[in-house]
MARBA-3410 file (N, C-alpha, C, O; in Angstrom, 1 decimal):
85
0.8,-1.2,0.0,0.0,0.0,0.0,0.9,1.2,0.0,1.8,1.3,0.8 ~ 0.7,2.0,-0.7,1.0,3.6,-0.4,0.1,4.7,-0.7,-1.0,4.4,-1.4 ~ 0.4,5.9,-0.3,0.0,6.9,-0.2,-0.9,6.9,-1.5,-0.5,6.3,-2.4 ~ -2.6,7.5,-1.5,-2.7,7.5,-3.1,-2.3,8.6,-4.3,-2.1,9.8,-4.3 ~ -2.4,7.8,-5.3,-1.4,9.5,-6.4,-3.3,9.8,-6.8,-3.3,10.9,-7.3
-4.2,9.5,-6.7,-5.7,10.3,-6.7,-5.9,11.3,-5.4,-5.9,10.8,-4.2 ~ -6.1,12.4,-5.5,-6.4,13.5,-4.1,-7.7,13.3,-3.1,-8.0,13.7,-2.0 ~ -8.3,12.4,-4.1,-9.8,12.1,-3.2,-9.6,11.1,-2.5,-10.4,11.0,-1.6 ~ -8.8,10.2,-2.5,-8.4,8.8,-2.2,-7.2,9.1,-0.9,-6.6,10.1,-1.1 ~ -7.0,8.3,0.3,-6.0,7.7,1.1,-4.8,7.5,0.7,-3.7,8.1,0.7
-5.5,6.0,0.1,-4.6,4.9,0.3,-4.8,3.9,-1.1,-5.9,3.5,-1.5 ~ -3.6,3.8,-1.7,-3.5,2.8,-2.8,-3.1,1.6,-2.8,-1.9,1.5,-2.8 ~ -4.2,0.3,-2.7,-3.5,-1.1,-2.3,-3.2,-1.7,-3.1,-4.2,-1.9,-3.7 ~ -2.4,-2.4,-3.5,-1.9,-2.7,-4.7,-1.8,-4.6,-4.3,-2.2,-5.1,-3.3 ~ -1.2,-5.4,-5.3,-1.3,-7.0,-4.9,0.7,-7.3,-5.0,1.3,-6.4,-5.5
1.1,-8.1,-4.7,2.4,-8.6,-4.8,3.3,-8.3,-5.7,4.5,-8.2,-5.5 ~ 2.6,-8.3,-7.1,2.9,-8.1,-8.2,3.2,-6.5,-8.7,4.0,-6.1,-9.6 ~ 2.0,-5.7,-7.6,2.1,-4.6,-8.1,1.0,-3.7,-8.8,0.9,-2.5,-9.0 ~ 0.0,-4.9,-9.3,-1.2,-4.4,-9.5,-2.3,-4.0,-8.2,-2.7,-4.5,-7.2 ~ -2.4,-2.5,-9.2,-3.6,-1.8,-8.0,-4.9,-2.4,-7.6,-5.8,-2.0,-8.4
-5.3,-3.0,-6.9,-6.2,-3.6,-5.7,-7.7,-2.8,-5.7,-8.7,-3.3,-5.9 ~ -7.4,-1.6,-5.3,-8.1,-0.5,-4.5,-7.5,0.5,-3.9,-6.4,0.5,-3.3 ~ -8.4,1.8,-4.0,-8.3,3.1,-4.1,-9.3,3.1,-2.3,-10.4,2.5,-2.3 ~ -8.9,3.5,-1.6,-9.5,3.6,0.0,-9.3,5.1,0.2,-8.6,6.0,-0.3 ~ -10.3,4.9,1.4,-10.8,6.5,2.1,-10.6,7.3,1.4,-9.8,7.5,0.4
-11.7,8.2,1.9,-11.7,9.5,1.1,-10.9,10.5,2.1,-10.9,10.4,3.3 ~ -10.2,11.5,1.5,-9.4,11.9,1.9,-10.0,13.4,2.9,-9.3,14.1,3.7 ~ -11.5,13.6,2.5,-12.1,14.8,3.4,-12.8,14.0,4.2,-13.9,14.5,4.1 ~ -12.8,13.1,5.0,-12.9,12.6,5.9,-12.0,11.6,7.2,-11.7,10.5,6.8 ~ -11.8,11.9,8.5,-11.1,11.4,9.2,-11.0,9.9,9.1,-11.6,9.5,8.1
-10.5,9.2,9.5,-10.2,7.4,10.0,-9.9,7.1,11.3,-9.5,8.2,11.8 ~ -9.7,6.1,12.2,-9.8,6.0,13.4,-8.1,5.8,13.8,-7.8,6.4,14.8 ~ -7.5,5.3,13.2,-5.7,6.4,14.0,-6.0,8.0,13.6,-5.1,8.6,14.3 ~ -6.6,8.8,13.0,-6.7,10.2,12.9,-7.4,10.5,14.0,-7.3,11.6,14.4 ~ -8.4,9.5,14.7,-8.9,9.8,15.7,-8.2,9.9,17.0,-8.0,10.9,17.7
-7.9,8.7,17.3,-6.5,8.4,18.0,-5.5,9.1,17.9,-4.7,8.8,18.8 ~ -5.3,9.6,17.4,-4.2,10.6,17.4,-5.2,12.2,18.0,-4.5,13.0,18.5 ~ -6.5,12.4,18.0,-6.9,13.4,18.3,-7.2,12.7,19.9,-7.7,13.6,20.7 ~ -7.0,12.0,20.3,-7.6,11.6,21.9,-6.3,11.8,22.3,-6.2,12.6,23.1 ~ -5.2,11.1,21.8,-3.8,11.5,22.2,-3.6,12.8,22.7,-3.0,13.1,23.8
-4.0,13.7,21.8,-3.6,15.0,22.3,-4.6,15.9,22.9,-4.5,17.1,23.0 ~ -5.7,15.2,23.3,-6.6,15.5,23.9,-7.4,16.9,23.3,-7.8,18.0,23.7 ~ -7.5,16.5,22.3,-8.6,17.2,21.3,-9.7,16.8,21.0,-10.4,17.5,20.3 ~ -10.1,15.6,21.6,-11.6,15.0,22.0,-11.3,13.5,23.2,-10.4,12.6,23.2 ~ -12.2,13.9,23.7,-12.5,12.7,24.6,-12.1,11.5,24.5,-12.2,11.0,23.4
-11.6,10.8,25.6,-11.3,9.4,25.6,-12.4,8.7,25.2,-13.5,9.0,25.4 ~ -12.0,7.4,24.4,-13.3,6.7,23.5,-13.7,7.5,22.2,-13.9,6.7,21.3 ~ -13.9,8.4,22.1,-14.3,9.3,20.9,-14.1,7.7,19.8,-15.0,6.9,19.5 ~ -12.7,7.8,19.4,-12.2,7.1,18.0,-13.2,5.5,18.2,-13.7,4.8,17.3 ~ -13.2,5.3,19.4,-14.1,3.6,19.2,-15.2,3.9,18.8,-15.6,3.3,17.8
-16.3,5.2,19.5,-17.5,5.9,18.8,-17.4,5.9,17.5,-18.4,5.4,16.9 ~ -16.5,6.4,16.8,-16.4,6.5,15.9,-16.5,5.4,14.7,-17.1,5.2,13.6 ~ -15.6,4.5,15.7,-15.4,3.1,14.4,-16.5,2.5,14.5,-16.8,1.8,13.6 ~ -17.3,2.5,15.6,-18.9,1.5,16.0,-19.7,2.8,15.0,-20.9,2.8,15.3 ~ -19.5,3.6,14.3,-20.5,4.2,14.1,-20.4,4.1,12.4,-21.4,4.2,11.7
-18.9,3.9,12.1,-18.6,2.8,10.6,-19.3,1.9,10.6,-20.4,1.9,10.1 ~ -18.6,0.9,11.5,-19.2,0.0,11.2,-20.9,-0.4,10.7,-21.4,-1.2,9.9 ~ -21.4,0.4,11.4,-22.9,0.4,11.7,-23.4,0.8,10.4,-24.5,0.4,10.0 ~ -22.4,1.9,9.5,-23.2,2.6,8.0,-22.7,1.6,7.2,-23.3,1.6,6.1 ~ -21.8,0.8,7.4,-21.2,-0.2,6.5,-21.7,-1.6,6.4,-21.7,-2.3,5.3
-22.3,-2.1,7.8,-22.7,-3.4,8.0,-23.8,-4.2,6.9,-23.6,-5.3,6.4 ~ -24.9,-3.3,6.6,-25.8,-3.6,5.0,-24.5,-4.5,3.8,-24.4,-5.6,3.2 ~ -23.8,-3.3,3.8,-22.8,-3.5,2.2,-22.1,-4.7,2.8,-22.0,-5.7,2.1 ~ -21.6,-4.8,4.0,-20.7,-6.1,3.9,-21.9,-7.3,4.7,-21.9,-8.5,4.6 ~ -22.4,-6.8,5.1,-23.9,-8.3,4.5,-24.1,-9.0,3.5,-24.3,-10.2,3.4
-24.2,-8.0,2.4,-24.6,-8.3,1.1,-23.4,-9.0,0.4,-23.6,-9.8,-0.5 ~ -22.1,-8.5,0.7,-21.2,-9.3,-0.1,-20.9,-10.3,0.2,-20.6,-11.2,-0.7 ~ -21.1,-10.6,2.0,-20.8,-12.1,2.4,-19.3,-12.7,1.7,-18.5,-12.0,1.0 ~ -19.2,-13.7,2.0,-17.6,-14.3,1.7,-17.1,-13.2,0.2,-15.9,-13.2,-0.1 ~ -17.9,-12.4,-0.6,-17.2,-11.5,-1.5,-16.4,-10.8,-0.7,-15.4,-10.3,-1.4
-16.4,-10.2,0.9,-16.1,-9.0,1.1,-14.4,-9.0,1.4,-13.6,-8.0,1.3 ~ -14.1,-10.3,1.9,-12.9,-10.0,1.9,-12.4,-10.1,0.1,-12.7,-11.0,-0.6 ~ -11.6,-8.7,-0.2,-10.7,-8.2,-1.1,-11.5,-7.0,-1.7,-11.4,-6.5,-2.9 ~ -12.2,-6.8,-1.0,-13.3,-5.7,-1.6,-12.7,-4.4,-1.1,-11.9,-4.2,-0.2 ~ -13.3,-3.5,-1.8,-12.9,-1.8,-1.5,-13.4,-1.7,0.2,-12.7,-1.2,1.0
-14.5,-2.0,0.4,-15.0,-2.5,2.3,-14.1,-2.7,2.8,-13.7,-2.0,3.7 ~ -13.6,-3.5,2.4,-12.8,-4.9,3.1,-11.6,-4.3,3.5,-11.2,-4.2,4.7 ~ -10.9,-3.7,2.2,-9.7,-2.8,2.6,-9.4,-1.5,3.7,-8.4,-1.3,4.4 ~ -11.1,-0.6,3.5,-10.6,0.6,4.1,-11.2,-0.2,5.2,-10.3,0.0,6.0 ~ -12.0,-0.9,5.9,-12.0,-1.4,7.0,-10.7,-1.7,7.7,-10.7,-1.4,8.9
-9.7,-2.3,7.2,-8.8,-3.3,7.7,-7.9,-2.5,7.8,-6.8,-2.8,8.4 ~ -8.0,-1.0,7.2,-6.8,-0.3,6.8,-7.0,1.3,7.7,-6.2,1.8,8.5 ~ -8.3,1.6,7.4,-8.6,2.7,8.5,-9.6,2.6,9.5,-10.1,3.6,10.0 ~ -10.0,1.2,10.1,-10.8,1.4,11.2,-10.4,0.2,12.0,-10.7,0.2,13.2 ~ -9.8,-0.9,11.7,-9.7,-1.8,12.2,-8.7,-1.5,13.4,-8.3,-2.4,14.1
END
């Protein structure tokens, strides 16, 4: 994975080979070490970032219902594992 060369995008995951995977997070929106890093410095409340990831999870749970065993390698799959996990 690295940084993405798209501005709207995170994170670019790419496979062994080198072929690109998936395009993750949008980039005007926080992720949960950006949260964590705001509890750290105490710029919101302790817990904040778990609120946060239970409240992913919660807008996300439908889509990764529906993919079922598709979801691992999915664009889900990634920014889950990548920005909230």
């Amino acid at each position: 994975m690295k940084p993405s060369t798209i501005k709207k995008y995170k994170i670019d995951v790419f496979d062994k080979s080198g072929d690109l995977l998936a395009r993750v997070g949008d980039s005007n929106y926080l992720d949960f070490p950006s949260y964590l890093e705001m509890e750290r410095k105490k710029e919101v409340p302790t817990g904040f970032a778990d609120k946060r990831r239970q409240a992913y999870w919660t807008r996300h749970a439908k889509e990764i219902e529906k993919l079922g065993d598709d979801w691992v390698g999915s664009r889900s799959y990634y920014a889950f594992m990548l920005l909230w996990f």
